[in-house]
C-alpha positions as CSV (number, residue, x, y, z in Angstrom):
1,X,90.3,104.3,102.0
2,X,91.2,101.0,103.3
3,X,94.2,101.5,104.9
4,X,92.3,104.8,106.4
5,X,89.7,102.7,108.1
6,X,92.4,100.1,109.5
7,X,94.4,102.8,111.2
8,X,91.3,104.4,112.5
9,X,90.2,100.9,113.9
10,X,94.0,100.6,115.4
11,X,93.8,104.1,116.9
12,X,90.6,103.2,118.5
13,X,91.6,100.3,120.0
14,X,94.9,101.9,121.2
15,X,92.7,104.8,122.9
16,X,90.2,102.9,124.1
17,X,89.6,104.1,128.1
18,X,92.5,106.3,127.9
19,X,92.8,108.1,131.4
20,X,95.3,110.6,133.2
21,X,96.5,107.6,135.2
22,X,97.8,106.3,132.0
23,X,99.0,109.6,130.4
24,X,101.2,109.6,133.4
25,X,102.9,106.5,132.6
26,X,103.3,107.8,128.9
27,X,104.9,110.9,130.2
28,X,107.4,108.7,132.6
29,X,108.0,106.7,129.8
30,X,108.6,109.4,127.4
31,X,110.8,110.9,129.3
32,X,112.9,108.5,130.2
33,X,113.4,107.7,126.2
34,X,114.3,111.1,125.9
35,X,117.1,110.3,128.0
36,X,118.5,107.1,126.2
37,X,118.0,109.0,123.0
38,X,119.8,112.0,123.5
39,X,123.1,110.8,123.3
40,X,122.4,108.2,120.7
41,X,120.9,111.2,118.6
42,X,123.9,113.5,118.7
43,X,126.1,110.2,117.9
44,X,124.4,109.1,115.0
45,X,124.2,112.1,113.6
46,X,128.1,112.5,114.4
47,X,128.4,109.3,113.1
48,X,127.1,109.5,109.8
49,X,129.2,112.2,108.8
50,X,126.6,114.9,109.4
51,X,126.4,117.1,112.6
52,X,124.8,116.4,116.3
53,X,122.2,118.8,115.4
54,X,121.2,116.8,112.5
55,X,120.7,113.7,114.9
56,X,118.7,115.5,117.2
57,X,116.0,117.1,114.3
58,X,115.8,113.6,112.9
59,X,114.9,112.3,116.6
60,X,112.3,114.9,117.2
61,X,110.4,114.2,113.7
62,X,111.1,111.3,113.7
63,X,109.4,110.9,117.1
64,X,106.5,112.9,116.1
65,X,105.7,111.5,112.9
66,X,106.2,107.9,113.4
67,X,104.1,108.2,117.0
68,X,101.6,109.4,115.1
69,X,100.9,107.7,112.2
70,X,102.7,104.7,113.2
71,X,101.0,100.6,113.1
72,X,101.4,100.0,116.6
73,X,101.7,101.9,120.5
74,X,105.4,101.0,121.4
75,X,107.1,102.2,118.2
76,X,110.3,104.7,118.7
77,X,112.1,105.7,115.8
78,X,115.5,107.9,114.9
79,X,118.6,107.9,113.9
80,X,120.3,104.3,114.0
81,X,123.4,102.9,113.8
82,X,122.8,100.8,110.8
83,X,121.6,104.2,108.5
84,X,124.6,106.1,110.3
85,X,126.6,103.0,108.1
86,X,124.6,103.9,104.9
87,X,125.1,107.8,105.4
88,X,128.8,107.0,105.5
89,X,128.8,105.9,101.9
90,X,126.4,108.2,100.5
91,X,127.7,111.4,101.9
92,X,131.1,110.1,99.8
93,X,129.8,109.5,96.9
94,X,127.0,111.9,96.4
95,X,127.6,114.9,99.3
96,X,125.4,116.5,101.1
97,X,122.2,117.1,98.9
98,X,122.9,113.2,97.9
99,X,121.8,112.5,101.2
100,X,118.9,114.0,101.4
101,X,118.0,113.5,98.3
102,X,118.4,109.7,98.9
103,X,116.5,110.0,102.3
104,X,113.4,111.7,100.3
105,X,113.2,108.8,97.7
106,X,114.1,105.9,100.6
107,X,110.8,107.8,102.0
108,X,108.7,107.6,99.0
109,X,109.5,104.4,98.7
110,X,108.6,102.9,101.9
111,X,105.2,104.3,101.8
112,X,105.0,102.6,98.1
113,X,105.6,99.4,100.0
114,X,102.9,100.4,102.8
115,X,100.2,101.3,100.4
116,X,100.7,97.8,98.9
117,X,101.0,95.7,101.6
118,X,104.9,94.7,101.1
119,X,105.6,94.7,104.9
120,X,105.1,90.9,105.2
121,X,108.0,90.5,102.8
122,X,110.8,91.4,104.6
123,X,110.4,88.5,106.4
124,X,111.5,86.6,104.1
125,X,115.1,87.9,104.4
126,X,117.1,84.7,106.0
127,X,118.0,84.9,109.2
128,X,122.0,84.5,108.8
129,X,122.1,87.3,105.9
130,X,120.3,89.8,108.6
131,X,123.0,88.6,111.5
132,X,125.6,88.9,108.9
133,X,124.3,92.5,107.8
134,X,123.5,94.1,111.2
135,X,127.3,93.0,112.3
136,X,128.7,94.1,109.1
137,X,126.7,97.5,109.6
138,X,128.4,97.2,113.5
139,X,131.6,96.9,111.8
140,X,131.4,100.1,109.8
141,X,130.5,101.8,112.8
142,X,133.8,101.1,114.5
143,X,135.9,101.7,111.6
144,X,133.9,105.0,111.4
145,X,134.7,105.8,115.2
146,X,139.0,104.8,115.2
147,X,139.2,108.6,113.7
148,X,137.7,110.2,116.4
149,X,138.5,107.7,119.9
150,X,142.6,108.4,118.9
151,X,141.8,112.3,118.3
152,X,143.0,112.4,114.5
153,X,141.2,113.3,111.2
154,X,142.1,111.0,107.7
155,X,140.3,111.2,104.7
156,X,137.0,109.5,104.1
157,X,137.0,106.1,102.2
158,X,134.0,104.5,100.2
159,X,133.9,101.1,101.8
160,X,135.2,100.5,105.9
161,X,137.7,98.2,104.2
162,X,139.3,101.2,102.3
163,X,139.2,103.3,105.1
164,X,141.4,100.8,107.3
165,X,144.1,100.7,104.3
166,X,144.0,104.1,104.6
167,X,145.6,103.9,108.5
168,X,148.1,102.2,107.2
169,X,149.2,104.0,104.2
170,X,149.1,107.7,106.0
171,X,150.9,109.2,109.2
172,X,149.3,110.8,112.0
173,X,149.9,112.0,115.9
174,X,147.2,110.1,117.9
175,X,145.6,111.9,120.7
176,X,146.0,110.0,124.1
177,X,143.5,111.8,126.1
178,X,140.6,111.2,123.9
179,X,141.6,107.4,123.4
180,X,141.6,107.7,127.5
181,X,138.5,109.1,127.5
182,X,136.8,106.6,125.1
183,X,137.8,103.6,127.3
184,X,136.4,105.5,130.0
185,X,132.8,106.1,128.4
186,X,133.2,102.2,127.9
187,X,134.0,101.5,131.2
188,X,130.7,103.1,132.5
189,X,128.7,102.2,130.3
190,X,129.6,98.5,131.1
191,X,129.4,99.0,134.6
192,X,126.2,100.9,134.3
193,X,124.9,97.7,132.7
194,X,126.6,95.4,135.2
195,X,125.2,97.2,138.1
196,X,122.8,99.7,137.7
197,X,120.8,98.6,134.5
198,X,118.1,100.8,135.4
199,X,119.8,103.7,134.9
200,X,120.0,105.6,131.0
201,X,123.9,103.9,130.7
202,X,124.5,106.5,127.9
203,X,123.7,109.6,129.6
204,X,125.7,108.8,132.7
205,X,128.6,108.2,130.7
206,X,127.9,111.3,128.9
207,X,127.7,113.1,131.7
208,X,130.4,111.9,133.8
209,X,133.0,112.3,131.1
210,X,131.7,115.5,130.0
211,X,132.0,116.9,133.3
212,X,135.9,115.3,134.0
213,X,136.9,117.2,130.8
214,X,135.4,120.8,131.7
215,X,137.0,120.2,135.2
216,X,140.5,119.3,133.8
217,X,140.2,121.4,130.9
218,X,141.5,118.4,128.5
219,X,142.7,119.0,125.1
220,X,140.1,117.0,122.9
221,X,137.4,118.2,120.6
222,X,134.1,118.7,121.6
223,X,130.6,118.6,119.8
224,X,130.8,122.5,119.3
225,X,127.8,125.2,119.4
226,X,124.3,123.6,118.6
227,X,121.8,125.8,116.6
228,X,118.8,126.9,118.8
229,X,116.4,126.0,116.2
230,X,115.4,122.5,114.2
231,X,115.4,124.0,111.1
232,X,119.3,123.7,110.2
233,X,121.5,125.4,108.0
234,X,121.8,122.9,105.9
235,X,119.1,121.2,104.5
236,X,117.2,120.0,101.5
237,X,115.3,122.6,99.2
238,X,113.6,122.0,95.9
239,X,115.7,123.9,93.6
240,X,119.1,121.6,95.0
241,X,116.9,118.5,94.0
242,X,119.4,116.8,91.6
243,X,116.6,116.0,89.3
244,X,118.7,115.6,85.8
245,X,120.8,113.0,88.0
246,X,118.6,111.3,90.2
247,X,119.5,108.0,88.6
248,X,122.8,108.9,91.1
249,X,121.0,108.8,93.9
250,X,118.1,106.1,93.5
251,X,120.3,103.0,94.4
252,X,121.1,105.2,98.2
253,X,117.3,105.5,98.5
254,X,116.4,101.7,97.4
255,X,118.9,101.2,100.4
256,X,117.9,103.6,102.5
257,X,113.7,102.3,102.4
258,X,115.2,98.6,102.8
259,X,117.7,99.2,105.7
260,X,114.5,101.3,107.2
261,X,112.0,98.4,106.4
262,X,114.0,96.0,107.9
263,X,114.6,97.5,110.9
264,X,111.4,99.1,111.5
265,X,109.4,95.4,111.0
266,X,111.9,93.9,113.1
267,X,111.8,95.6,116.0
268,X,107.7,96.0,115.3
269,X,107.7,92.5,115.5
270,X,110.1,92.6,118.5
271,X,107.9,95.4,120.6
272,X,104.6,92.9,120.0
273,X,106.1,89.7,121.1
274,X,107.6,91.8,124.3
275,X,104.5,93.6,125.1
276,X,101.2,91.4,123.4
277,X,100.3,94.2,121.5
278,X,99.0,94.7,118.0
279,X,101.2,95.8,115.3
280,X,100.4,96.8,111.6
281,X,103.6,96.7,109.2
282,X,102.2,98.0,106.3
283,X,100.6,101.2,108.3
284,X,104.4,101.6,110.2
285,X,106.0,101.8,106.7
286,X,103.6,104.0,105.5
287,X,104.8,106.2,108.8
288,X,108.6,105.5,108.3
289,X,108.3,106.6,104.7
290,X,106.5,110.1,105.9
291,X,109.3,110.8,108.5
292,X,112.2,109.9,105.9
293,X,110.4,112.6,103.5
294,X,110.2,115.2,105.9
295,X,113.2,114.8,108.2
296,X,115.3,116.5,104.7
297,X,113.8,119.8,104.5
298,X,115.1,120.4,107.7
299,X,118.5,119.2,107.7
300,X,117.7,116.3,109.9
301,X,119.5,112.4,108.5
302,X,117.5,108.9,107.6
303,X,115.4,107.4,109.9
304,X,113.9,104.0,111.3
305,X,113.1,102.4,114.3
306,X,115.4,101.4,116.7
307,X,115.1,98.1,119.2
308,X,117.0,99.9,122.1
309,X,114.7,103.0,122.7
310,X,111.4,100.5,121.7
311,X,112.4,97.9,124.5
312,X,113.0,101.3,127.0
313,X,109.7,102.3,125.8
314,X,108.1,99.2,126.7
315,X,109.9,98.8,130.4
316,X,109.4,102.0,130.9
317,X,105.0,101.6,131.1
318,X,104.7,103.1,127.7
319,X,100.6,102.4,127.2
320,X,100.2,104.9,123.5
321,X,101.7,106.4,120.9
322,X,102.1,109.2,123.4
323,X,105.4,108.2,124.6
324,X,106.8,108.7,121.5
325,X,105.5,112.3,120.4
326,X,106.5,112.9,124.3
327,X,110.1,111.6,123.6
328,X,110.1,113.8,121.0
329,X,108.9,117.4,123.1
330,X,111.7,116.6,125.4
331,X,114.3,116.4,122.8
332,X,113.2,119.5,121.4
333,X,113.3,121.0,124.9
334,X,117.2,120.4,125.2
335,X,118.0,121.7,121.5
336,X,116.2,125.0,122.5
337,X,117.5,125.2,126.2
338,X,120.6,122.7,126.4
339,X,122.7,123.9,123.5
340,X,125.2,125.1,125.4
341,X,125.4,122.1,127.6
342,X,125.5,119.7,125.0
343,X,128.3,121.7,123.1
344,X,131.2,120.7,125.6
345,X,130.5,116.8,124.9
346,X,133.9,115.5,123.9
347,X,133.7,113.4,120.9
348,X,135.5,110.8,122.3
349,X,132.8,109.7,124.4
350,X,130.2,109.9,121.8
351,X,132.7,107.2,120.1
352,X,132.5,105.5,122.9
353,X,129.1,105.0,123.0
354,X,128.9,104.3,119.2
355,X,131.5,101.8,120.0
356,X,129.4,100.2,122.5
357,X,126.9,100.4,121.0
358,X,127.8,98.4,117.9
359,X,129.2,95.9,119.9
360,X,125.7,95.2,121.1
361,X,124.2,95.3,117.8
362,X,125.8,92.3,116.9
363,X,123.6,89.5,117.8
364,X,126.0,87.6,119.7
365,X,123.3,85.0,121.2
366,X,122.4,83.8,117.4
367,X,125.9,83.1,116.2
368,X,126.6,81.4,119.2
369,X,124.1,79.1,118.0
370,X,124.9,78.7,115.0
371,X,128.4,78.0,116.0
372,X,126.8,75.2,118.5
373,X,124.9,73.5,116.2
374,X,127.6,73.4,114.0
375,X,125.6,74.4,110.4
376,X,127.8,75.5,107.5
377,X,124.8,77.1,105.3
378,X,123.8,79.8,108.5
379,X,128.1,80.7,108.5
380,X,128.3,80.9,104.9
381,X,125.2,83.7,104.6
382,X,126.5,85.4,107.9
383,X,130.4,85.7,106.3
384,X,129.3,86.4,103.2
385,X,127.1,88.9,103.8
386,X,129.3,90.7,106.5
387,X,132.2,90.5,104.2
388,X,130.1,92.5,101.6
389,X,128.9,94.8,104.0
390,X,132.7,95.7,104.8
391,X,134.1,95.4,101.3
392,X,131.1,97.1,98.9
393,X,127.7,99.1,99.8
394,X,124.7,97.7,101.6
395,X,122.8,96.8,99.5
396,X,125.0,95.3,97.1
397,X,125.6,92.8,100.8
398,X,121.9,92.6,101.5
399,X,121.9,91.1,97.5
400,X,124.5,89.4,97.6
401,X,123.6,87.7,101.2
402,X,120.4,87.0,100.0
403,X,121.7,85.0,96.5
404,X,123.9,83.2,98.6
405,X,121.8,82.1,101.5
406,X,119.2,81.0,98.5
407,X,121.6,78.9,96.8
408,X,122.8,77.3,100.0
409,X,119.4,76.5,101.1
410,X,118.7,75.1,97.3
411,X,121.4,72.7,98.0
412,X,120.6,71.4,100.8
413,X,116.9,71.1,99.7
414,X,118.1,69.5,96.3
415,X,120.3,67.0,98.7
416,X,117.5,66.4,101.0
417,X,115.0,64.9,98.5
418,X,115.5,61.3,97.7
419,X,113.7,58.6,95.7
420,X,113.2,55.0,96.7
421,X,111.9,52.1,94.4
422,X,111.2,49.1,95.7
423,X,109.6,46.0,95.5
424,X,106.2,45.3,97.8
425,X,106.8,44.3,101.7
426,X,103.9,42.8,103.2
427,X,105.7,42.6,106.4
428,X,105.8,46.9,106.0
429,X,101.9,46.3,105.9
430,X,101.0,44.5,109.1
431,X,97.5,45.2,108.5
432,X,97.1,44.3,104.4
433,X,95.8,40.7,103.4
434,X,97.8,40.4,99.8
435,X,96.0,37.4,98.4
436,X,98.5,37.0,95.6
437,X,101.7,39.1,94.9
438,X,103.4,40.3,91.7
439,X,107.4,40.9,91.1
440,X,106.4,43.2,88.2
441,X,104.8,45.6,91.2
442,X,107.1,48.1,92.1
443,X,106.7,51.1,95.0
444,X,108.4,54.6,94.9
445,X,109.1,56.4,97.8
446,X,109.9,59.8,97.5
447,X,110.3,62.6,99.8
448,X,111.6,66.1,99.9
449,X,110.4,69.2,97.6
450,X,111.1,68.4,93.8
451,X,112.1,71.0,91.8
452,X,114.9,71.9,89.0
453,X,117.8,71.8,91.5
454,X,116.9,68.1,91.6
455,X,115.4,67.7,88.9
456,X,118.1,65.3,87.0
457,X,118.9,63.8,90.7
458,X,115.1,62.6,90.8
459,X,115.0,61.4,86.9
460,X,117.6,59.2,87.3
461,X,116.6,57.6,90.4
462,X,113.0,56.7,88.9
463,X,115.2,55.7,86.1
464,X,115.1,52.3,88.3
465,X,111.7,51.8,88.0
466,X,111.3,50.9,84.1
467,X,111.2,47.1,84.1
468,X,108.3,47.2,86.3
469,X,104.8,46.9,84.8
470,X,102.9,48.4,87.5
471,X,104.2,51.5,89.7
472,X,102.4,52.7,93.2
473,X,104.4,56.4,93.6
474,X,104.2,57.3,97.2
475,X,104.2,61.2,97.7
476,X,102.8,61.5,101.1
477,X,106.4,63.0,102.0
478,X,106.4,65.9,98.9
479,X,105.5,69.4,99.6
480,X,105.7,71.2,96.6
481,X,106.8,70.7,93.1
482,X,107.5,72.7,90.6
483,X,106.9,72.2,86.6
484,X,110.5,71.2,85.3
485,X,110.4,68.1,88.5
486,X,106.6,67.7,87.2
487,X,108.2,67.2,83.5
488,X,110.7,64.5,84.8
489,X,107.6,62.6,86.7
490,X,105.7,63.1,83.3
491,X,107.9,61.2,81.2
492,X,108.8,58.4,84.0
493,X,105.2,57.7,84.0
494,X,105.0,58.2,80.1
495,X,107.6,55.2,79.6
496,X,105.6,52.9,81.9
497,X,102.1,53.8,80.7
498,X,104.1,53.3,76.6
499,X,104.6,49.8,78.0
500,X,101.1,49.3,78.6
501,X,101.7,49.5,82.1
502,X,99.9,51.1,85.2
503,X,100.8,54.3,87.7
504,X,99.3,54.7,90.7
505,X,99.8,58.2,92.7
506,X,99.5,57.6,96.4
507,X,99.3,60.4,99.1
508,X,99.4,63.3,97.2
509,X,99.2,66.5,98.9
510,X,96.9,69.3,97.5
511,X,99.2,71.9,96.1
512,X,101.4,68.8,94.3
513,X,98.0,67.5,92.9
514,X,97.1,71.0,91.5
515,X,100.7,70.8,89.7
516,X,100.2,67.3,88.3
517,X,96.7,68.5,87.3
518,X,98.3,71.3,85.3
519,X,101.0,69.7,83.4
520,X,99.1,66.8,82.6
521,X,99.6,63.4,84.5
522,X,96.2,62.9,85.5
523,X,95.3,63.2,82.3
524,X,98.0,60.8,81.7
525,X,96.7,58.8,84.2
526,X,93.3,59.1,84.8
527,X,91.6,60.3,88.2
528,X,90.8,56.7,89.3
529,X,94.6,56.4,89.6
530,X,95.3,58.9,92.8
531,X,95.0,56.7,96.3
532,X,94.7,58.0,100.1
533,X,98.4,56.0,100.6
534,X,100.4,53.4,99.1
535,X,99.1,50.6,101.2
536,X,95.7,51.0,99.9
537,X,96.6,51.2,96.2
538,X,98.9,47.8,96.9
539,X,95.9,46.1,98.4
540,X,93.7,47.4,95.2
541,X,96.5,45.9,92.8
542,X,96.7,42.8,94.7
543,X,93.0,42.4,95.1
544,X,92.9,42.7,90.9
545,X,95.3,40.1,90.6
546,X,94.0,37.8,92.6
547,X,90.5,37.5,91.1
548,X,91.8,38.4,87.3
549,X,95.5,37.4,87.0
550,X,97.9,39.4,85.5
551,X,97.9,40.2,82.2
552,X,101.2,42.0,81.8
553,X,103.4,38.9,83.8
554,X,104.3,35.9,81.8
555,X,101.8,33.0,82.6
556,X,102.0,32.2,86.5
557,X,104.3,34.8,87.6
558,X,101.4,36.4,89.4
559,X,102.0,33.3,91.8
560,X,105.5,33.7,92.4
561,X,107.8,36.3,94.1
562,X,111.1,36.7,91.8
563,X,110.6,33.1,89.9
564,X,109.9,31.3,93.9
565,X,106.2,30.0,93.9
566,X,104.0,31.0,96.9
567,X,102.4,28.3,98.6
C-alpha cells in the first residue's frame, strides 16, 4: 500500500500540467528513440544467441512496461549489451527454456528487491569492480561478434576465453566481404559521431550498408524473414517450466536481476543528474522485474535499462513516461510493416555496431584516471574482475570483484590507522596554563577506523603505553570501531586501570562511544572520564596535580620532567 501511494504521488508530480505542447515533445522524442533502438534491438537479440525478432519483442515490452510502472520520466529499457553477455552463457548451458526460465526468476527477483527497498544497495558495488565488469561484459561482446564480422560459424563456448581457443584449435574460410562490410558500419558510425552527432549513428550505418549490399548483390548473410507478430515461435509456456530442475537455472536468474539492477539504478541515477528529475529505485525495480517476467511468454530476451537510449531520451525533450511507451508503438510499427525491410540487414553490420558499441561501453574516461592517479587498489578490482568476467560467468566476476576490491580496501584501511603515544607538549598547547607537569602522563593519538584487520597492529602500538600511570586517549580522528578493536582498547585500559592508574577518553565520536558503551569501557572507566579533546583532559590532570600532587609518582616527580626539576 505504501509503495502504491509513492508511485501515485510520483505519477502526479510527473503529470502535473501535462499539455499537447508537451505531448509533442514526447512524441519527437519517442520517435527518435525508436530509431537508435531499432538497430541495437535486432543486435542484442542477434547477439545473445537468440533471434532479431526476439530483440525487438523485448524492446517493445520492455518499453511499455517499464514506461509505465517505472520510478522516474526518462527511463528507457531493452535489450543491452551486458544481458546479450549473460544470454551467451546461459543459452549454453541451459538452452532455450533455460533462458527464459532464468529471465522469469531474474524478474521475480528484482521486484523482491523493489518491494523491500534494496535499490540503495547496489550502490555499494565499488566503482573499479563495475568498470572492470561492464569492460569485461564489452569484451564478451566482441568475442561474440569475430564469428559473424569474418562470415564463418564455430561452435559455441561457455566462457569468451574458451571460445577464442576455439579459433585457434579449428579451421575455417573467412568471408572477406562481411569483414569489409563490418569496418564499413564502423567507419560511419565514427564519422556519424565525428560529424553529424545529431543524427541516429546506428540507423545510418544500417541503412547505408544495407542498401550497398542489395545493390551489389554481396554474398553475406542477412538477418532473414522477421515474423509479423510479437508473439514468437518460440517462447516460454508453463508446462516447459523446468520445475524439478530449477536449482539449474536459479544462479542465471540471481545474475540476470543483478546485471538488471545494476544497470537499471545506474543509468536511473545517470538520467536524474542529467535532467534534475526525481527518480525512485525501489519503484524502477519493481518495473524491471515486471518486464523481465513477461518479456518470456513471448519469446522476447532479458531486459534493463540502457544509458544510450536514456541520454537520447533526455536530448531529445522527453518530459513523461510517454516517450517510452511511444518508443515502444513505433517499434511495434516496423515489426508489423518493416519485416521485409529489416530481413536484408547483413549481419556484418549488426557486428559492427555491437562492435562499436562495446567499445563505448567501456568507460574509457574512469580508467584513464585511475591510470593518472596511479592507484594500485582501483587496477587490481578492475583486472580482476574483467579477467573473471572473460574466464568464468558473471556473477561468479561480480563476486569475485567484489571480495577482492573489499580486501584491498581493508588493507589499505588496516594501513591507514596508526597510533601515537607520547609524552605531554605544552608548546602543542599554546593556549593551556600547565601549572605542574608529570612524566608518568602519557597521550595517545590515534586515527583511522579500528577494526579486526588492525586489530593486533593497534594492540601492539598501545603496548607502548604501559609504564605510564595516567593515559589521555585522543580519538577525535576514529570513525568507527568495531568489537574485536574495542576488546584490544579494553584490555590496554584494563592493564593501566590494574595498576591503579587513570584513562581518559578524549574526542570521542558518537557511534565509537556507543561501541565503548557496549563492550564495557565506560564502565571500566567511569563517565566522568570522556573529555571534549585531549587538551582539556591534560589541563584537568595538570590542574589535579598541582593542587593535590601525585600520588602514583615517586615523591617530587610531579615537579620534574624526566628526573629535570622545573623551576
Amino acid at each position: 500500500m505504501h509503495r502504491l501511494m509513492v508511485f501515485r504521488r510520483l505519477l502526479a508530480r510527473e503529470f502535473l500540467s501535462y499539455s499537447t505542447n508537451r505531448f509533442r515533445q514526447d512524441l519527437i522524442a519517442g520517435i527518435t528513440v525508436a530509431a537508435v533502438c531499432l538497430p541495437l534491438a535486432l543486435a542484442y537479440g542477434i547477439a545473445g544467441g537468440m533471434t532479431a525478432a526476439a530483440g525487438l519483442v523485448t524492446a517493445i515490452f520492455a518499453g511499455i512496461i517499464t514506461g509505465a510502472l517505472g520510478g522516474t520520466s526518462f527511463q528507457m529499457s531493452g535489450p543491452t549489451g551486458a544481458m546479450s553477455a549473460v544470454l551467451l552463457v546461459i543459452l549454453h548451458r541451459n538452452g532455450m527454456i533455460g533462458v527464459y526460465s532464468a529471465t522469469l526468476i531474474g524478474g521475480f527477483l528484482l521486484i523482491v528487491m523493489g518491494i523491500f527497498r534494496l535499490g540503495r544497495y547496489v550502490v555499494y558495488i565499488p566503482t573499479p569492480v563495475i568498470t572492470g565488469f561492464t569492460c569485461g561484459i564489452a569484451t564478451i561482446i566482441i568475442i561474440s561478434q569475430i564469428d559473424t564480422m569474418m562470415g564463418i560459424h564455430t561452435p559455441s563456448a561457455e566462457t569468451g576465453i574458451g571460445k577464442i581457443i576455439g579459433y585457434f584449435t579449428q579451421t575455417f574460410a573467412v568471408n572477406t566481404t562481411a569483414i569489409l562490410c563490418t569496418i564499413l558500419t564502423i567507419g560511419l558510425l565514427w564519422s556519424c559521431k565525428r560529424f553529424l552527432p545529431q543524427v541516429p549513428d546506428a540507423l545510418v550505418a544500417i541503412l547505408i550498408t544495407t542498401t550497398g549490399a542489395w545493390l551489389l548483390a554481396l554474398p553475406i548473410d542477412r538477418i532473414g524473414e522477421l515474423p509479423h507478430t510479437i508473439l514468437l515461435t518460440e517462447h516460454l509456456q508453463f508446462g516447459d517450466i523446468p520445475w524439478n530442475a530449477l536449482s539449474d537455472v536459479s544462479s542465471a536468474g540471481v545474475t540476470i536481476a543483478i546485471l538488471a539492477a545494476i544497470e537499471s539504478l545506474m543509468t536511473g541515477t545517470a538520467g536524474a543528474a542529467m535532467s534534475g528529475r526525481p527518480f525512485d529505485p525501489d519503484q524502477e525495480l519493481i518495473a524491471q522485474g515486471a518486464a523481465n517476467m513477461v518479456v518470456p511468454w513471448f519469446g522476447g530476451v532479458p531486459s534493463s535499462a540502457a544509458i544510450s537510449r536514456t541520454a537520447v531520451a533526455i536530448r531529445s525533450g522527453a518530459q513523461t513516461r510517454v516517450t517510452s511507451i511511444i518508443h515502444a508503438i513505433v517499434l511495434l510499427a516496423c515489426v508489423l510493416f518493416l519485416g521485409p525491410l529489416i530481413a536484408t540487414i547483413p549481419m556484418a553490420s549488426l557486428a559492427g555496431v555491437l562492435l562499436w558499441t562495446a567499445w563505448n561501453m567501456c568507460d574509457w574516461q574512469m580508467l584513464r584516471r585511475f591510470w593518472h592517479a596511479k592507484l594500485t587498489h582501483p587496477w587490481v578490482g578492475v583486472l580482476v574482475t574483467l579477467g573473471a568476467t572473460v574466464v568464468f560467468d558473471l556473477t561468479q566476476a561480480i563476486l569475485i570483484g567484489i571480495v577482492v576490491s573489499s580486501l584491498a580496501h581493508l588493507r589499505h584501511a588496516a594501513e591507514s590507522a596508526s597510533v601515537t603515544v607520547t609524552a605531554v607538549d605544552a608548546e602543542r598547547m599554546p593556549g593551556a596554563h600547565l601549572a605542574s607537569r608529570c612524566p608518568g602522563v602519557r597521550v595517545a593519538y590515534i586515527n583511522g577506523a579500528l577494526f579486526f584487520g588492525n586489530a593486533a597492529a593497534i594492540e601492539l602500538q598501545l603496548g607502548q603505553a604501559d609504564t605510564c600511570h595516567t593515559l589521555v586517549i585522543s580519538m577525535r580522528g576514529v570513525p568507527s570501531i568495531d568489537m574485536q578493536a574495542a576488546d584490544v582498547l579494553d584490555a590496554a585500559i584494563g592493564k593501566i586501570i590494574a595498576l591503579d592508574g587513570l584513562v581518559f577518553i578524549a574526542g570521542v565520536q558518537p557511534a565509537v562511544r556507543n561501541v565503548l558503551d557496549r563492550v564495557g569501557i565506560t564502565r571500566r572507566i567511569g563517565e566522568t572520564q570522556y573529555c571534549w579533546d585531549a587538551a582539556s583532559a591534560i589541563q584537568r590532570i595538570h590542574d589535579d596535580i598541582a593542587l593535590h600532587g601525585c600520588i602514583r609518582c615517586d615523591e617530587g616527580a610531579h615537579h620534574s620532567v624526566d628526573g629535570v626539576p622545573l623551576s
